[in-house]
N, C-alpha and C positions, 0 to 999 in steps of 0.2 A: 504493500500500500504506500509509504514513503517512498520508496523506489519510483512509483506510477507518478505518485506527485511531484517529485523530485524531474520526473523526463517530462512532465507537464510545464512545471515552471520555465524550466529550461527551454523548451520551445517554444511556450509564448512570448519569452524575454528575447527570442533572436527576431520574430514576429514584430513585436510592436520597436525593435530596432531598426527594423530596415524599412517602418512606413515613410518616414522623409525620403526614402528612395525612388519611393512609389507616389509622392504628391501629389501629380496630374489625378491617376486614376484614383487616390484615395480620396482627393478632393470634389470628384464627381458626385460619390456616395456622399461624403459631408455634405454638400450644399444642395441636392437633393434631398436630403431629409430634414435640414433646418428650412427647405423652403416649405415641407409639408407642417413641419411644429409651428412655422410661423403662421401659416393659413388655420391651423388647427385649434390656438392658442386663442387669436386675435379674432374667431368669431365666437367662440366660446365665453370670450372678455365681454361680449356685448350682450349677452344672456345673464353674466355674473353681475355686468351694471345694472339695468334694470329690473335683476331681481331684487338686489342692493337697494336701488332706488323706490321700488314700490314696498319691500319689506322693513329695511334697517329702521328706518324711523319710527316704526310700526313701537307702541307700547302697549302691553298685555293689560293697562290699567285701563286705558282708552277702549271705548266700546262705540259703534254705528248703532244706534234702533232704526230701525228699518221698517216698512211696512210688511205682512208676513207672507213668503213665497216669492218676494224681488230676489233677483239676482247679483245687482247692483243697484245705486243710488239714481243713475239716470231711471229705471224701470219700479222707483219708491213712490211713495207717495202719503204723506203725512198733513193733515190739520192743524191750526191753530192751538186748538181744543188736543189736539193729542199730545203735540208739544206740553202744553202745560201740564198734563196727566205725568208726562215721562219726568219731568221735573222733582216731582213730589214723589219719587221712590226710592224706598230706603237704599242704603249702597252707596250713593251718590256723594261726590266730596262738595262741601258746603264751605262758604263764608259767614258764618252769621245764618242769613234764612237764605242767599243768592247761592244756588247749586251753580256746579260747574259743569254746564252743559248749553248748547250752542245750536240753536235751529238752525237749520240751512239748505240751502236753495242753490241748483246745481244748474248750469246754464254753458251751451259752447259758442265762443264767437270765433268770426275765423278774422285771422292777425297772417300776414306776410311773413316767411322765415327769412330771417337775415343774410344765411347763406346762398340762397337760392334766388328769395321774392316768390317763391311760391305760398298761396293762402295757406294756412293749415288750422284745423279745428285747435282753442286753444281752450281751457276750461275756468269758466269767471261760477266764485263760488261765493253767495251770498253769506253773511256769517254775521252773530250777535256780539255783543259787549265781549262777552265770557270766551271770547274763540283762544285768546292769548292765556287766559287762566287754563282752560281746557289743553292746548295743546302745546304745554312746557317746553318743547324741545324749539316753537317757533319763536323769534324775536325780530325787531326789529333794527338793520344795519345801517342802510340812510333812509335818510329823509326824519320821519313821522309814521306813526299809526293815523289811519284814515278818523276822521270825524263822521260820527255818525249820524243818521237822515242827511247826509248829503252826496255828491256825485262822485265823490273821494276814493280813490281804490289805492290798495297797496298789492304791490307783485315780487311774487318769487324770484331770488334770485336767478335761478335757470330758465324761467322765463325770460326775463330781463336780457338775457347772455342768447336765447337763441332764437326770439321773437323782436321785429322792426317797431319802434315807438314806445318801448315798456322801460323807458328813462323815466328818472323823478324829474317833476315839469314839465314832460309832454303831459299829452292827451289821444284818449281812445276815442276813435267813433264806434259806435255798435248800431246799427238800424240808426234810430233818430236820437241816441242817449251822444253825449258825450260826457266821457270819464274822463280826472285830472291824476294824474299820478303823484304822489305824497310821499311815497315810500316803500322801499326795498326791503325784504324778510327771509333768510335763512330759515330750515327746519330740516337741520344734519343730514341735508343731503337726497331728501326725503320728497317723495311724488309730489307734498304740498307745493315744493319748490318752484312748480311749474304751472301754479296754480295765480290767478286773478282773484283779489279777495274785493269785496264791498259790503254795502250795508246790504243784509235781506232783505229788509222791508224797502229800500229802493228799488233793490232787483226785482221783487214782488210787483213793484207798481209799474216799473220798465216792461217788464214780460206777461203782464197783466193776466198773475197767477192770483192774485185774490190774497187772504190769507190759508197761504199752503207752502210745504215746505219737503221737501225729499228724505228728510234724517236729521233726528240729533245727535249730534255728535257728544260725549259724556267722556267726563274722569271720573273712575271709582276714587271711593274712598283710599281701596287696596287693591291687588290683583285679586283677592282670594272672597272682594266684596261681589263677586261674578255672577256665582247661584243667587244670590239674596234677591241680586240688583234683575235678573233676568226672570226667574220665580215670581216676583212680583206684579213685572210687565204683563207678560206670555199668559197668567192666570188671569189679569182683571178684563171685565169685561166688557169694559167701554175702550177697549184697545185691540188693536191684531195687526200686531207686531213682532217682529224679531230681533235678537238680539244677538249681534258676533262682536267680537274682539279684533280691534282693528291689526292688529299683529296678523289673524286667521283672515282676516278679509282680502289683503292687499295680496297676503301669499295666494291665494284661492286666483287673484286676477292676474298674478303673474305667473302662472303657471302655463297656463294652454301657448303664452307667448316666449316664455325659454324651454320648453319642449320643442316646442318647433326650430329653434334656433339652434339650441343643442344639437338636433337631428340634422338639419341643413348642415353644421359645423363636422358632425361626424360622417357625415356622408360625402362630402365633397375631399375629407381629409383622406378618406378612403381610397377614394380615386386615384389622388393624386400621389396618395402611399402605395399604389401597384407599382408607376413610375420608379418612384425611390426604392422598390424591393429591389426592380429589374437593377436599376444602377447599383446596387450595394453587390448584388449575385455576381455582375460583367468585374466589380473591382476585385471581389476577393477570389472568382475565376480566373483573374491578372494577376494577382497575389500569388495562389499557388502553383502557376505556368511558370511566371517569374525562378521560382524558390524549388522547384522539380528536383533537381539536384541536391538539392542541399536538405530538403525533405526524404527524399532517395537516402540521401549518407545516414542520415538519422534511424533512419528502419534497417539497413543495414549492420549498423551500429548497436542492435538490437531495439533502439526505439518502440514502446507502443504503440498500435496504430490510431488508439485513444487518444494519448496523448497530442498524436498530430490536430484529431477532430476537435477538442477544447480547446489548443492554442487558435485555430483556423475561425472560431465561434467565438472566442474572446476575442481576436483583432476584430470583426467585422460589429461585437458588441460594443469596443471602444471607439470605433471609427462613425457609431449610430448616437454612442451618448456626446461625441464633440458636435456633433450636428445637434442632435437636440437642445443642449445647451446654449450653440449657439443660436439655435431659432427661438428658444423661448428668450434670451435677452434681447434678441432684436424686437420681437413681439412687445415685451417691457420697455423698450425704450420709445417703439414708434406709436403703440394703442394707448397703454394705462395710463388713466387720468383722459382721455380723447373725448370730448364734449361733444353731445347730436342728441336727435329727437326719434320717436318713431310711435306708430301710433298705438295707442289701447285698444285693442278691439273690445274690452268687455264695454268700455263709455264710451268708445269711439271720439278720443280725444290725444292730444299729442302730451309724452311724459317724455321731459329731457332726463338726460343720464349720462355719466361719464364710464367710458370703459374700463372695464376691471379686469387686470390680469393679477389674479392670486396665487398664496403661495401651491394651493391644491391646483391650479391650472397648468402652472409651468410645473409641477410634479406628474398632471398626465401627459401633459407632449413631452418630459422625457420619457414616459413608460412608453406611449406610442414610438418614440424613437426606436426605445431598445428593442420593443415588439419588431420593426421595423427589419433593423440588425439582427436578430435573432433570425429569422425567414430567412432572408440575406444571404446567409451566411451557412445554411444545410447544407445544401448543395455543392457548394467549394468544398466546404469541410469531409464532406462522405468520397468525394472527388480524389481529395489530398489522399484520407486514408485507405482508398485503392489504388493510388498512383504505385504500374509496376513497377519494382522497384529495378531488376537489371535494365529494364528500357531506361528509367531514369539515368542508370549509371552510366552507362554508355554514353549519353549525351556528353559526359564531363569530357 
């Protein structure tokens, strides 16, 4: 057994000595397989943003009520009268007798994208006093919070960044309304970001909903005031309602849209990873042409023909993890942090997001690499350990 190891190390050390020999064709298979980790990585990174973006800011204390059997908040539908009922249930985090909870009124206007000048659905969300008590993670960065009964809207910063006119001091036209901008609001990163806030009761009178309202938006007490606060709703029976956790909500909508991306992203890596197998197989087919000889000496020498097969599968693994690596940092340098929009299909509205390449992403396009290299590299290897051996020697 140390003997076998001992002719293994041995041959993969003369192996990954003579790759600088072999540059050209070792560099085929490198940059072949970092061009499929970079394609693999960086459509991946855009499924990790906008999951990021509709989930992270997501807090398990924050809860949607909802009308009951909506799917989402454009397909809700809430009263005046119900609003008030949701208010006065136990669970709820309070000021004095002021609950922290936020009717609200969900509306899309379409605004110009900056990159383009294409319209794009962008989502103007009416909201009460309480929206900044309720949703702790938002604050304001410039400007002002909006004044409320008036025509005053404050916008997310990723709106701001990827939608034409959503500076502090402009103004929106929507149908016949015009909005003044007042100010800009971070919420870590978080789908609100992208969001147009106003008063309700204007949007109400703009969109001539009456008093009605889509959802209230609520802070428990606790996370664990959940049953209390949801028991009390779902039973009474001037209500028919639902109640989720905006944490489970956002996941729920981001889901149908990074499965498909995910899929689009492994599917195209696939293709492109037949390419880089064929290139990895032509190099370490080169590889062992090359070294016939001197692999010949070796089995004559008594060498295992094992040993050959592992040295022959480790070059072609090491030659798969330098491409990998180097395609996931190109990926990291040229996507993470990459700022764009794309649209919801659950609200059918546009959510900006920055691309995400994490540390578990550039962990798969290296496994994809080495899977890559592994395949790669059978074929040479099983080659090498039948290379005859007096034809080899004779060639010397």
């Amino acid at each position: 057994m140390l003997s076998w190891i001992g002719q293994t190390f041995a041959v993969t050390a003369l192996n990954l000595r003579t790759i600088p020999q072999r540059l050209g064709s070792s560099g085929v298979a490198i940059i072949g397989i970092a061009g499929v980790v970079v394609v693999l990585v960086s459509v991946l990174s855009i499924a990790a943003g906008f999951s990021a973006a509709m989930q992270e800011a997501g807090s398990p204390a924050r809860v949607l009520v909802m009308r009951s059997g909506a799917d989402s908040e454009m397909t809700s539908g809430l009263t005046g009268v119900d609003a008030d009922i949701i208010r006065q249930a136990p669970g709820l985090r309070r000021d004095g007798q002021t609950a922290h909870a936020s009717a609200e009124l969900y509306v899309i206007i379409d605004l110009p994208k900056k990159s383009t000048g294409t319209p794009a659905n962008v989502p103007m969300r009416g909201i009460e006093a309480q929206t900044l008590a309720v949703r702790d993670n938002a604050s304001i960065v410039e400007g002002r919070m909006l004044q409320f009964g008036t025509n005053e809207i404050v916008v997310g910063k990723a709106a701001s960044g990827q939608f034409a006119g959503l500076t502090v001091g402009s103004q929106v036209v929507s149908g016949q309304n015009t909005w003044t901008v007042v100010g800009l609001f971070e919420a870590d990163g978080g789908v609100n970001e992208t969001e147009i806030w106003c008063d309700a009761r204007v949007l109400q009178g703009a969109y001539r909903r009456g008093n009605t309202y889509q959802l209230v938006m609520a802070r428990l007490d606790t996370a664990d005031s959940f049953a209390t606060f949801t028991d009390w709703l779902t039973t009474n029976p001037q209500l028919n309602v639902q109640v989720r956790r905006e944490t489970e909500y956002y996941a729920q909508q981001s889901r149908a849209l990074s499965s498909l991306i995910r899929g689009v992203g492994f599917g195209i890596a696939a293709l492109m990873g037949i390419g880089a197998v064929f290139g990895a197989i032509l190099t370490m087919y080169t590889a062992v042409s090359t070294r016939s000889r001197e692999i010949a000496t070796l089995r004559a020498l008594g060498f295992d023909a094992a040993s050959v097969v592992v040295s022959v599968m480790i070059e072609s693994l090491a030659l798969a993890a330098i491409g990998g690596a180097i395609g996931g940092l190109l990926a990291y340098a040229a996507f993470n942090g990459y700022q764009t929009s794309t649209m919801n299909f659950t609200t059918f509205s546009q959510v900006a997001f920055a691309f995400k390449v994490t540390p578990a992403l550039l962990v798969t396009g290296l496994v994809y690499a080495l899977l890559m290299g592994l395949i790669g590299g059978i074929f040479p290897a099983i080659r090498a350990a039948r290379l005859p051996i007096p034809t080899a020697l004779r060639a010397l």
